[in-house]
N, C-alpha and C positions, 0 to 999 in steps of 0.2 A: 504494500500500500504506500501510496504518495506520504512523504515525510510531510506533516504540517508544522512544522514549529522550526528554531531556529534560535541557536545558542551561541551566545556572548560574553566574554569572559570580563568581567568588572575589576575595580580594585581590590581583594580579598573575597568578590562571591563570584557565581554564574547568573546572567539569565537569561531566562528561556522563554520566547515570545513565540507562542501556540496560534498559530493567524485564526484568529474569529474563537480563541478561548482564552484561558486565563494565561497571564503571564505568572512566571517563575521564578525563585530567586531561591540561591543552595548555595554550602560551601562548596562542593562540588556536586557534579553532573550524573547524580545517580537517577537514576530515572525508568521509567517503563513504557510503553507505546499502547496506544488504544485507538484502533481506526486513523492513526496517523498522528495523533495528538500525542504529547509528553505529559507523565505525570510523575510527580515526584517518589519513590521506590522507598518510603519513612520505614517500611517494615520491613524491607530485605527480601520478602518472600517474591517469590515467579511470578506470584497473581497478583493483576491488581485487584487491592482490596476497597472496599466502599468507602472507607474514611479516605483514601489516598485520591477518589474518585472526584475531581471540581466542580463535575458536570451535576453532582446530586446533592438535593436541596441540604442545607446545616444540618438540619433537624437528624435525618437520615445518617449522614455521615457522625455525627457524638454519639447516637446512638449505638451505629457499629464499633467505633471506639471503644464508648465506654462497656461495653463488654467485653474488649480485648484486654483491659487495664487491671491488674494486680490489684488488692487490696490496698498494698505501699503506692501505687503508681496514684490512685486515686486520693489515699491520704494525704501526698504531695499535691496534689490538684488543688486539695482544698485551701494549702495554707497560701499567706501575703506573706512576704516579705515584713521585716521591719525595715527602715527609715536609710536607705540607700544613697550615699555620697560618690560623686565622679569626677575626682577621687575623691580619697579619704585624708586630707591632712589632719596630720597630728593638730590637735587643740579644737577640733569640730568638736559638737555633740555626739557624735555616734562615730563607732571606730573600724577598720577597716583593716587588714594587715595584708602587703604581698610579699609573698616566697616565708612569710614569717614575720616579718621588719615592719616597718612606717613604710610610708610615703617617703621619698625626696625626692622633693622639684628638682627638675633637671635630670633626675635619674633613671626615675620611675613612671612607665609611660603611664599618662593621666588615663585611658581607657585601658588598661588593663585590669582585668579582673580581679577581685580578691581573692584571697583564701578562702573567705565565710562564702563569695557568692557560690563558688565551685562545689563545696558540700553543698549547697543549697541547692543543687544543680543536679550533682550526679551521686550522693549520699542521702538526701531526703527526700528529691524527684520533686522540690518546688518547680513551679514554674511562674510567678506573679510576681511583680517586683517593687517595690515602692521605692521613686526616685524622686530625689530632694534636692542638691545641691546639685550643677555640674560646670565646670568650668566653660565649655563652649559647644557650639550644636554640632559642629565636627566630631569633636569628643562625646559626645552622649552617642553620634549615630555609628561611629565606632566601636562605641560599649555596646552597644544595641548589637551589633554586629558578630560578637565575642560572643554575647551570649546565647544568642541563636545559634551561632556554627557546634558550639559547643552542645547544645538539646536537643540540635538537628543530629546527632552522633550517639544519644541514648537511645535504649530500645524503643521503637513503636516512632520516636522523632518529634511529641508533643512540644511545640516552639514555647519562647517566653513572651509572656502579658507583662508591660512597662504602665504603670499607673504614677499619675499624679495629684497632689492635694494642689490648691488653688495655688498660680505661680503668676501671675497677671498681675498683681496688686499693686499700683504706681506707691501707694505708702506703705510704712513701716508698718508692718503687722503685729500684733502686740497679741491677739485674742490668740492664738494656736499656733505651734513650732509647723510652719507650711512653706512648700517650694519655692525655690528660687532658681531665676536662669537670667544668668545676668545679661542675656541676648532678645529676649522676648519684649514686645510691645506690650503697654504701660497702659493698664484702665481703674479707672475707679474699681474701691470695694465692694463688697458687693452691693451694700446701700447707697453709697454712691452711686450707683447703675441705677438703684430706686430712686434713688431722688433727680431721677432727669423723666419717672414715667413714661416708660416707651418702652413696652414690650418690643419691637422691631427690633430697637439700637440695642438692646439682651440678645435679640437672634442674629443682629450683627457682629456681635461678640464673639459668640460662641462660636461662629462659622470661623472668624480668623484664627481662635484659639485650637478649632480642631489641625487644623491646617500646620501651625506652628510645632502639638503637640505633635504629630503624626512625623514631622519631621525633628523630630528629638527620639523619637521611636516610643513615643508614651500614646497607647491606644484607649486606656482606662481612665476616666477622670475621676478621682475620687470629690462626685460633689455633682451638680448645685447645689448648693446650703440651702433648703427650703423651711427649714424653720419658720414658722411664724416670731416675730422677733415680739411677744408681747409682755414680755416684763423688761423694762428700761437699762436692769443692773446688770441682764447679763454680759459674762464677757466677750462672748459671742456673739455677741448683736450687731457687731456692722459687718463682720461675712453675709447675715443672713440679706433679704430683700426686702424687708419691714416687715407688717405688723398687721395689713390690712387684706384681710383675707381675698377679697378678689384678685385686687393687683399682684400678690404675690402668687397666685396659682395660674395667672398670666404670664407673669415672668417665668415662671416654673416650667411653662409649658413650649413658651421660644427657646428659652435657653436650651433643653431636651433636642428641640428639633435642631435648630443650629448644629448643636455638637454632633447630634449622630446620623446627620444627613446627607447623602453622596447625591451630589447632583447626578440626575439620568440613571441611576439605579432602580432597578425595580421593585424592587421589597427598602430601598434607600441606603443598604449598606453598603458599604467598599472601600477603598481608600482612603479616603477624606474621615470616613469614619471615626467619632470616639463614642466610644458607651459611657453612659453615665450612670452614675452610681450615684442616686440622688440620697440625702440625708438630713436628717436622722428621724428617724419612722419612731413614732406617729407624732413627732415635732422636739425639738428637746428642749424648746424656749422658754418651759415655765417652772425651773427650778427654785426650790423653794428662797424665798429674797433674794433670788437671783445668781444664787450659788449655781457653778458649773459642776457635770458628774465629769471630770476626768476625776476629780477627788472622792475620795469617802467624804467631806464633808461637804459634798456637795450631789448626794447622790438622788437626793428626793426631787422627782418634778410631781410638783400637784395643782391641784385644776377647782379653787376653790370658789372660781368662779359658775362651774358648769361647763367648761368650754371646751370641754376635748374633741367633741367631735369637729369642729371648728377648725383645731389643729391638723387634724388628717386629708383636710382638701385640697392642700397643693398640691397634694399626694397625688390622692382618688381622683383629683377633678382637671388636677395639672400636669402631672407626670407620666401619670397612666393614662391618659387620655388625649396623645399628642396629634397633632393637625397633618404633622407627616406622614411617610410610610412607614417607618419604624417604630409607630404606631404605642411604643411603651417605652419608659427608661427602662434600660438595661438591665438593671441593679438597683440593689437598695442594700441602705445603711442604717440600723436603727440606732441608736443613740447608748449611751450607757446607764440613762437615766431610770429607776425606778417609778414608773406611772404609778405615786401610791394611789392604793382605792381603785385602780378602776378597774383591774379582772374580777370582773361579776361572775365569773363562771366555776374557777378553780379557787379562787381567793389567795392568790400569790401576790408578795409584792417584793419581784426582783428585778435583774435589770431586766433592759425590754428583749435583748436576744437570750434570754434565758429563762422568757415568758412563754409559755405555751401560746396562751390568751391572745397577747399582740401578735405574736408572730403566726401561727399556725390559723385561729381561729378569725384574728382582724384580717392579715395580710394576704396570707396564703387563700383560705375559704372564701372570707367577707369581700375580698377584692380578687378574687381567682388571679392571682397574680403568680405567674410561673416563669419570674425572671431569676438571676443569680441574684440569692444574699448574703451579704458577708457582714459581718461583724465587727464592731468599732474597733480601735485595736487594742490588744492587751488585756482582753475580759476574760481566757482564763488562768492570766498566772495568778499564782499563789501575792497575798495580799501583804502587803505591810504590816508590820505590829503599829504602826504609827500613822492614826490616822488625818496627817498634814503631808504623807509624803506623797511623790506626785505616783509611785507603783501602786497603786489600790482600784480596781475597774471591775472585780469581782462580783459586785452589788448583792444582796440578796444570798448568794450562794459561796459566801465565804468558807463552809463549811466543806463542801464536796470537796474531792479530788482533782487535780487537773485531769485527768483521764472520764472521770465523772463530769464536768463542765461539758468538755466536750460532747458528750453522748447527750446531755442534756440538748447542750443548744441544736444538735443533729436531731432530737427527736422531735423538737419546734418545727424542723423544714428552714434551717438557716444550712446554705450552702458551704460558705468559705470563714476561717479562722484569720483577721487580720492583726497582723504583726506576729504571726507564730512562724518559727524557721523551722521546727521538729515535726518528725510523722510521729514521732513515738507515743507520744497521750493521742494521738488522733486513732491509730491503729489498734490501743490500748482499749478506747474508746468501742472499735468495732467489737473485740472481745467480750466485752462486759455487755454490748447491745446483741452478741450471739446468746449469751446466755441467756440473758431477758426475753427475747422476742425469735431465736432461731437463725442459724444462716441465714440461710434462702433468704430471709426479711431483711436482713441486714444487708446483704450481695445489692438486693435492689435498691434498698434505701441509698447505698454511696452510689449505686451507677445514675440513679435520681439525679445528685449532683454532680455526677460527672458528669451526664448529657447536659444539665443545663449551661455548665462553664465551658466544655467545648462546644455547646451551638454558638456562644458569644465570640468565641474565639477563630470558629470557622466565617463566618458574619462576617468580622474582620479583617477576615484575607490574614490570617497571621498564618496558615497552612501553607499559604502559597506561595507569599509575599512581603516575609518578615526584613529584608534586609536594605540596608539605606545606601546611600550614596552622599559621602560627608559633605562634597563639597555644594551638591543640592542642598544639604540641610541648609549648609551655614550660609544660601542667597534666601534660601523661604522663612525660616527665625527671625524678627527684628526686622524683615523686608520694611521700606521706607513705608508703604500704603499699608501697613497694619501698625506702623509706629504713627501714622498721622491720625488714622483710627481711635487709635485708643487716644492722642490726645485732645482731638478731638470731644470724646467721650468724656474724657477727664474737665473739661473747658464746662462742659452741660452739666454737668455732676455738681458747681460750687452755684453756695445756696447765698442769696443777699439778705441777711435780715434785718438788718438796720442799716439805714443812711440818711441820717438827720442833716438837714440845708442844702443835702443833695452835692455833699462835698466828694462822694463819690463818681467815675474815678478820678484818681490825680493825675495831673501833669506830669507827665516825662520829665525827668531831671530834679523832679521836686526832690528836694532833701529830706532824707527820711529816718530817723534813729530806730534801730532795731536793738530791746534789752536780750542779755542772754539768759538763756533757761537753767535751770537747777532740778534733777530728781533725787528725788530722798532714799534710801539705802529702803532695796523692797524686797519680795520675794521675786524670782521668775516663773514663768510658765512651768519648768522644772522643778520649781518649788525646790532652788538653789538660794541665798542672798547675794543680791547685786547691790556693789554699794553705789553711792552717794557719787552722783558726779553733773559734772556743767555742761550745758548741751547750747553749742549755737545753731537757732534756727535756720539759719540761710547766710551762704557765703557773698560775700564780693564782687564774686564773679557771677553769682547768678541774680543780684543786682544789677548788674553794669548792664547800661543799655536801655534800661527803663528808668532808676533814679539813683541819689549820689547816697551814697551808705554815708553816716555820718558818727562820729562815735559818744558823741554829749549829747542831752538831749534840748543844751539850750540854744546850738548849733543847726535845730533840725527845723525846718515848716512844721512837720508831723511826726507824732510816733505810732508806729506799726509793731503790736505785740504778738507776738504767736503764742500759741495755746492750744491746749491738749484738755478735754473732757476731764474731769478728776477720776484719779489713777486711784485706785486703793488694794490692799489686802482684808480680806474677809475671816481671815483665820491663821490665827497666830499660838509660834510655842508661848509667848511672851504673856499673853491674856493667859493662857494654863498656867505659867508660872506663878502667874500673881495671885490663885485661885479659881480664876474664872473658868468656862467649856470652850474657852480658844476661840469663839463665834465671836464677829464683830460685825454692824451693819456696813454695808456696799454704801459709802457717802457720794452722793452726785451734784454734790456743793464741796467748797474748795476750804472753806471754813469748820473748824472742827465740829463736828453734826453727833447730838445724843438723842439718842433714838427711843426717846418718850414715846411717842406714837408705834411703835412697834408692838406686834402680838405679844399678850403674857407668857404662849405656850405655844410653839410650833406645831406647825400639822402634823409633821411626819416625824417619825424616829426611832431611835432604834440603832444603834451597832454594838457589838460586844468590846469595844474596843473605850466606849464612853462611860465614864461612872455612874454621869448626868444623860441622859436620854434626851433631855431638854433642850433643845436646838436654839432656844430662843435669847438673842439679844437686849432686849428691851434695857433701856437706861445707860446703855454702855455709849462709847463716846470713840468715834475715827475721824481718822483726818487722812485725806489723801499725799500721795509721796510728791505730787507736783501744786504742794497749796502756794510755791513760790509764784507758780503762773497767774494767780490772782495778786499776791502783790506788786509782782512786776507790772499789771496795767493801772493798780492805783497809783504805785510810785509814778510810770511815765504821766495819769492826770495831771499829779501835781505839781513835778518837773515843767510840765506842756505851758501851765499858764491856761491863756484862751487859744492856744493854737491846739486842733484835733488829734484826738488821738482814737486808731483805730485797734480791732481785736480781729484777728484771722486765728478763727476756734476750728480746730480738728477736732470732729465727732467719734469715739469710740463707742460712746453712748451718749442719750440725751444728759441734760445738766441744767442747773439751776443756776438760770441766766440772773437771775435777778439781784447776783453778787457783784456782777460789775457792770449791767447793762446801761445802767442809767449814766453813769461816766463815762461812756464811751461814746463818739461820735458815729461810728458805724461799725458793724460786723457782718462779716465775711465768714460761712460754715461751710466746711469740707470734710468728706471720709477717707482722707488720704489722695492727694494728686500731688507732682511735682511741683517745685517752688516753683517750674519756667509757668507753668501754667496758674499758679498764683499771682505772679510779677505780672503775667498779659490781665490778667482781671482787674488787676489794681490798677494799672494805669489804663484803662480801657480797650488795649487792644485786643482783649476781648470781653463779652459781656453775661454777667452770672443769669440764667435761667433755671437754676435745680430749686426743688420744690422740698420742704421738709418729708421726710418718709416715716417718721417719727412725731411723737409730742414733747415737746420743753415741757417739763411741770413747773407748776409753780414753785414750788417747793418741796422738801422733804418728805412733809408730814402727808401727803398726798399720796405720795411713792408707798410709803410706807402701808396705808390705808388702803391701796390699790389691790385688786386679783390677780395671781400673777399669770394667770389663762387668759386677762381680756386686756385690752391695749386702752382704748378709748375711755376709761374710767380715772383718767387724770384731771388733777385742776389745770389747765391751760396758762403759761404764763402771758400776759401783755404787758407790753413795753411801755416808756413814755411816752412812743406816740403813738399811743392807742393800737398798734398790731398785735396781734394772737398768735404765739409764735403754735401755733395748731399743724395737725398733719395737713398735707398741700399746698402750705404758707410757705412763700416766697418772691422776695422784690426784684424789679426789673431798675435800672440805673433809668430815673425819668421820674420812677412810682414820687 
């Protein structure tokens, strides 16, 4: 028969262009012939086999798979990765060794594989990657590259899944240790994206971001953040897309299509492709005062308003029910939170992938949803004795085994273990589910999840077409039309809310005194202490151009303060030393805040690890680690004289303006964009239209008194002149 196809020998792959079928990419040209066509030989055998087969539907092909697959082959299937560097330098968060050793630059090629990856590879039969850092899009498509050649060489040939957590973020991200590539185009947070209202510009988003990750070789997005954002305190509230239950199941629903959509595909998958893994199921945004569950002290979300089902429609209404072909997100992630009170059915209250209830009975049944789910990360190792450190995600089932978790969450109908490198409690796991329920039962139960993680991964052409071409990546990463893009996005993103006499913007050239910032010695995200140190907002050079940096302030037209939402810790050794249960209130005021208005008795509680049970703060007294940023705008007041003085306030969460509103001439709200694109707002070349996506409270006592399931049950603040900083509230340069 007439040869149809035609091979290419690349930098380190082959490929192999099948005229009028799929194209090819291998480390080398093992291959088999079917009526003229090539297909790749993953199994070694004479025959082609149906998984090897591109001509037949996903579904078909995991199926056959996943019954070719080992118990270990599948236990590998199930796990993520932890937290992947490219490379690994000494002094990162997470560590990395090649041949044994560090890293040294200059030494050690940056895409070279680790030690850990290659057991992960060809000792635990992982295949899913979580990649975080990477030096450059060449280097990532090189690593990408390594570790294909390398799974393309295990039995059966199962390629690797390259995922990532939100890497887009023009600002400094503070809520969650999340990716970085110092190559990639620059957009607002994800509230920032809210506050421009325009599901489209989300699906413009997404589409650039697919494009970019695909060419870094990350095909899995870990995200949209679709949390409903409706309690103010949390830390995670400007990843998510606000608070208001339409628009974000709007957003929910572009972003989805964006990311996993091929143009001119038939069912929408293929190249351009990412799956998304939307999160966290069935919302994580209402933990109790606004406590996050990566902690035990933060593990309760409760709904004391009534509102949960509220929470679950970005889901059911946005994600699952998308406008495209690909017709569902991908994936889902439930959150680590504890939904207390609301399995009506079993009466558990643990976390939610280790809830029958949410997962099996909401997710699975109630939404017939037969995508892949995987799990926050790190819910089942073994727990801290200390419950401030940042190892505790256990929730509810501190008590089982790690081998026990696992079975647990397996018998919910959760697919995949995120952040586990080991097959061995996962295989453990199958053991203790033979005894329980039978082989046979158990044989299917994992081939369950194997068909559902190799349909995702057939979908995406990672069978066919895993391998990159560096110097492609590194013109489509950063391309100039997805860096105008996003700042573009970024420019719609900043919100006007005050500008009294209409002094906004300024003249070019005007002279303009910038103070520098101070953070106070805090915890991290790690729940390490960071000390104490001086932060200047914006340099010299990204002034020049726009006005003259001046360094007195009696030298200056105006002064321009920057500011950050108030920063605090919620739980401290320090409050346990003193006597207290180490709970302190989340302050959204800059000024030390005692928290009289707080519940007598928390809703939820419970850990063995508490003496007190009692979660509640009431009468205690915080102060945020940046209260200098509020005196830094009353000093420049009075410095100023009568000459203005402005506030350019970055939003991590809303705040209680009414500390420095009245002394200020105008303010300028942002969720993170570059200073270039502050500097163009200020002096007008270009003009703020982002909308609050959020409520300013009036105050504390408000906060405090609020439900943390409903948004809209805040006192509103208004300004001096008469504005309601309310959700939708935002001034145009004229108003």
């Amino acid at each position: 028969m007439e040869k149809k196809y035609e091979i290419t020998r690349r930098g380190g792959y082959v490929e192999i262009a099948n005229f009028g079928g799929r194209k090819l990419t291998m480390a080398a040209a093992r291959i088999k012939e079917s009526e003229g066509f090539a297909f790749k030989n993953l199994s070694g055998s004479d025959t082609l086999l149906p998984y090897e087969d591109w001509r037949l539907k996903p579904e078909v092909r995991a199926k056959d798979l996943a019954g070719r697959l080992s118990i270990e082959q599948i236990a590998g299937l199930m796990l993520w990765s932890p937290h992947q560097m490219v490379p690994f330098v000494p002094g990162m968060p997470f560590k990395g060794h090649y041949d044994g050793a560090d890293f040294v630059p200059g030494v050690t090629d940056p895409a070279a594989m680790t030690d850990e990856q290659k057991d992960f590879l060809v000792n635990q039969q992982l295949r899913n990657f979580l990649l975080v850092g990477v030096e450059s899009a060449a280097t990532a498509a090189r690593w990408n590259n390594a570790l294909q050649a390398m799974a393309e060489n295990c039995p059966l040939g199962v390629p690797v899944c390259i995922s990532s957590d939100p890497r887009h973020a023009a600002g400094k991200k503070g809520a969650e240790f999340s990716g970085t590539g110092r190559e990639v185009s620059r957009w607002p947070e994800g509230l920032g994206m809210a506050a421009t209202f325009d599901p489209e510009l989300m699906k413009q988003f997404a589409e650039v971001i697919s494009k970019e990750y695909r060419a870094l070789g990350i095909s899995q997005a870990l995200g949209p953040q679709i949390d409903l954002a409706t309690d103010p305190r949390w830390m995670r509230l400007e990843d998510t897309m606000g608070a208001q239950t339409e628009m974000v199941t709007a957003f929910a629903r572009a972003y989805c299509d964006g990311l996993q959509t091929t143009e001119g595909s038939p069912d929408g998958w293929g190249r351009d492709s990412v799956a998304a893994m939307v999160k966290h199921w069935p919302g994580g945004g209402t933990g109790e005062a606004g406590r996050d569950a990566h902690y035990a002290f933060g593990k309760y979300a409760v709904y004391p308003g009534g509102n949960f089902e509220a929470h679950k429609k970005p889901f059911t209404e946005g994600a699952f029910k998308l406008e495209g072909p690909t017709g569902k997100a991908a994936a889902v992630m439930p959150y680590y939170t504890i939904s207390w009170e609301q399995d009506t059915k079993y009466g558990e209250n643990v976390g939610n992938s280790f809830s029958k209830y949410i997962i099996h009975d909401l997710l699975r049944q109630g939404e017939n949803y037969d995508g892949v789910v995987c799990t926050d990360w790190g819910v089942t190792h073994d727990p801290s004795p200390d419950l401030g450190a940042f190892g505790s995600r256990d929730h509810g089932v501190e008590h089982l085994t790690e081998a026990e978790k696992h079975l647990k969450i397996l018998e919910n109908g959760v697919d995949m273990f995120g952040g586990n490198s080991a097959m061995g409690p996962v295989v453990e796991a199958y053991r203790l589910g033979c005894e329980k329920y039978g082989e046979e039962a158990m044989r299917q139960r994992f081939e369950q999840s194997a068909t559902r993680i190799l349909t995702l991964m057939f979908r995406l052409g990672l069978f066919e077409d895993p391998y990159l071409d560096p110097d492609a990546s590194a013109k489509i990463v950063g391309a100039r039309e997805f860096v105008e893009a996003g700042l573009d996005a970024q420019r719609r993103s900043v919100i006007l809310l005050k500008n009294q006499g209409q002094l906004l913007p300024l003249k070019k050239g005007t002279k303009i005194y910038v103070p520098g910032r101070h953070l106070g010695e805090h915890y991290t995200f790690f729940r390490s202490m960071a000390p104490a140190m001086d932060v200047q907002p914006i340099s010299p050079a990204e002034v020049k151009g726009y006005f003259e940096l001046v360094s007195e302030p009696q030298e200056a037209e105006c002064a321009v303060v920057f500011m950050e939402s108030p920063l605090c810790d919620c739980y401290t050794d320090a409050d346990k030393a003193s006597g207290g249960n180490g709970y302190l209130p989340i302050t959204l005021q800059y000024r030390p805040y005692t928290a009289d208005a707080a519940r007598e008795h928390s809703i939820a509680r419970g850990d063995y690890r508490e003496n007190d049970c009692d979660r509640s703060y009431k009468g205690k007294t915080n102060t945020p680690y940046n209260a200098s940023d509020l005196d830094n705008l009353l000093s420049a007041r009075e410095a100023m004289g009568d000459k203005p003085v402005f506030a350019i306030l970055q939003l991590h969460n809303p705040c209680v303006v009414g500390e420095f509103e009245p002394v200020t001439d105008g303010i300028i709200a942002h969720f993170g964009v570059e200073n270039k694109v502050l500097m163009e707002i200020l002096s007008g070349e270009a003009a703020p239209t982002g909308r609050l996506p959020l409520i300013m409270p009036k105050n504390m006592e408000t906060v405090e008194k609020h439900c943390e399931d409903v948004f809209d049950d805040l006192d509103v603040y208004q300004d001096a002149c008469g504005n309601r900083y309310d959700y939708g509230f935002g001034l145009h340069y004229g108003d």
